[in-house]
N, C-alpha and C positions, 0 to 999 in steps of 0.2 A: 766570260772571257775578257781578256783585256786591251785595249788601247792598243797594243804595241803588234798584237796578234792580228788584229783588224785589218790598222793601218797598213801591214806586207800583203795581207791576204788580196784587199783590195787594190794594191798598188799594183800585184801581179794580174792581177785580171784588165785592170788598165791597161798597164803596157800593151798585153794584149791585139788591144780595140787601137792603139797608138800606132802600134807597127802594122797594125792591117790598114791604118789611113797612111802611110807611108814615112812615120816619123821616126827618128832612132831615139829609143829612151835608154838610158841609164839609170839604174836601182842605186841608192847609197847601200842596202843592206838585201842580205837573200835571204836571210833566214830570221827569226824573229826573235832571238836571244842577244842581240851583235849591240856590245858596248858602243855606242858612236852619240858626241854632241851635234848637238844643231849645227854650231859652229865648224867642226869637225863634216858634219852633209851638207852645209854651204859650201865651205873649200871643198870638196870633193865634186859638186857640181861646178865648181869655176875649174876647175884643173881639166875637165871630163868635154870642157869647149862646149859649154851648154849654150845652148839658145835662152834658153827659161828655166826656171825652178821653182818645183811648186812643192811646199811639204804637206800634206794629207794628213791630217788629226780629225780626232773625235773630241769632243770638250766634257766637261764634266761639271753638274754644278752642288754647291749644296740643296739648293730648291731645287726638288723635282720636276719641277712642273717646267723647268726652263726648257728653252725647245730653238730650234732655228738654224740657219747655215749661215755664216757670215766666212768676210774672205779679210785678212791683216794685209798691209799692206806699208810702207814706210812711209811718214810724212814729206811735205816738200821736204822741212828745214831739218831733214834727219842726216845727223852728220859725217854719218858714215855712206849713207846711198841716196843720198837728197836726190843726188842727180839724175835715179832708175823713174823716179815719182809718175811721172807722166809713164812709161812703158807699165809699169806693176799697177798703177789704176785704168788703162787700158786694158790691161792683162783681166784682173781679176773682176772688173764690168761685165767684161764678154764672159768669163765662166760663173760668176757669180747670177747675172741675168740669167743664164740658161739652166743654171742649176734649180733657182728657184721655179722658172718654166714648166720643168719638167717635172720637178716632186710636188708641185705645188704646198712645198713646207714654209712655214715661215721666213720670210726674209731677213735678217738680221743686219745686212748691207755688208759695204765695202768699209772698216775699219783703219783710221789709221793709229800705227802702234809702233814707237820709234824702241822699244823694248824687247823687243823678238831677235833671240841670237841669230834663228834662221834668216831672218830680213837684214842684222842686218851685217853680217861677214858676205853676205851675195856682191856679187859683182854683175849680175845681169838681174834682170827682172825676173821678182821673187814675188811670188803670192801664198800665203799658209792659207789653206782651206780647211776651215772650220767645218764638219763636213754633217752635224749634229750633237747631239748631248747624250751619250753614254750612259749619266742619270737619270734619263728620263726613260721612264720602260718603255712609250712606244716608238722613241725615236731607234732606244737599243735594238727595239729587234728590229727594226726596221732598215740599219747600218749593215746586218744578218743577211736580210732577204736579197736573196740576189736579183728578184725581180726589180727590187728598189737600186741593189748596187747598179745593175745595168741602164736604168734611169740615170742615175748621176754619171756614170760612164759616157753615156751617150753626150751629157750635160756639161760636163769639163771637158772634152774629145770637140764639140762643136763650139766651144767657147774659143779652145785654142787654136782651130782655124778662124774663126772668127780674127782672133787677134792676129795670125802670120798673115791674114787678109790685108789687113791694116783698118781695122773696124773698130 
């Protein structure tokens, strides 16, 4: 299966767990064939009056063996969202901590990557979660198992109280 199937599959089941903690989300896309850039689900997340924006990928590598969740995030001196810096490394701490918690996967950390269209057309605090390696067989089936999705659910769902907390 691929990338693009995941990332909606899982996002709906998020949402989910999101609006049962009392939060309103909005989808960029519904279905999993919908031409849309990053650039294109940034602006669509700033028009949409978002609080946060988090885009959910799976990674891919040529090494198989590569493995981990890491979260991007914009440097200070990134010149288009220098200014979120501090909100998006708060952001993705709290999810990124938790995330690792609960799957006990590899940590990959908090990244910063002034190259990511989705980081950086955001106008609010943006985190892309890296969310495993699609290459690597056991993390694939593992992005699958809903026992594991509901793990990372749980995982980003308390990261981002965490952050409206102010933690």
């Amino acid at each position: 299966k691929r990338e693009h199937e995941w990332s909606l599959q899982f996002a709906k089941r998020l949402e989910k767990e999101l609006i049962a903690r009392g939060y309103e989300v909005v989808l960029t896309r519904g279905e999993a064939d919908v031409k849309i850039s990053n650039a294109e689900r940034a602006q669509f997340a700033n028009e949409s009056g978002a609080e946060l924006y988090l885009s959910l990928q799976a990674d891919a590598a040529s090494n198989k063996d590569a493995r981990g969740i890491y979260t991007q995030i914009p440097s200070k001196n990134n010149t288009f969202v220098g200014s979120l810096y501090d909100d998006c490394k708060r952001l993705a701490k709290a999810i990124q901590n938790n995330l690792i918690a609960e799957t006990g996967t590899k940590d990959s950390g908090v990244q910063e990557n002034d190259k990511v269209t989705a980081i950086n057309y955001s106008k609010v605090p943006v985190a892309v979660l890296q969310l495993g390696f699609m290459s690597n067989t056991e993390e694939d089936t593992n992005l699958w198992t809903e026992s594991y999705q509901d793990k990372m659910i749980k995982a980003i769902c308390d990261g981002i109280d965490a952050y409206f907390r102010g933690e």
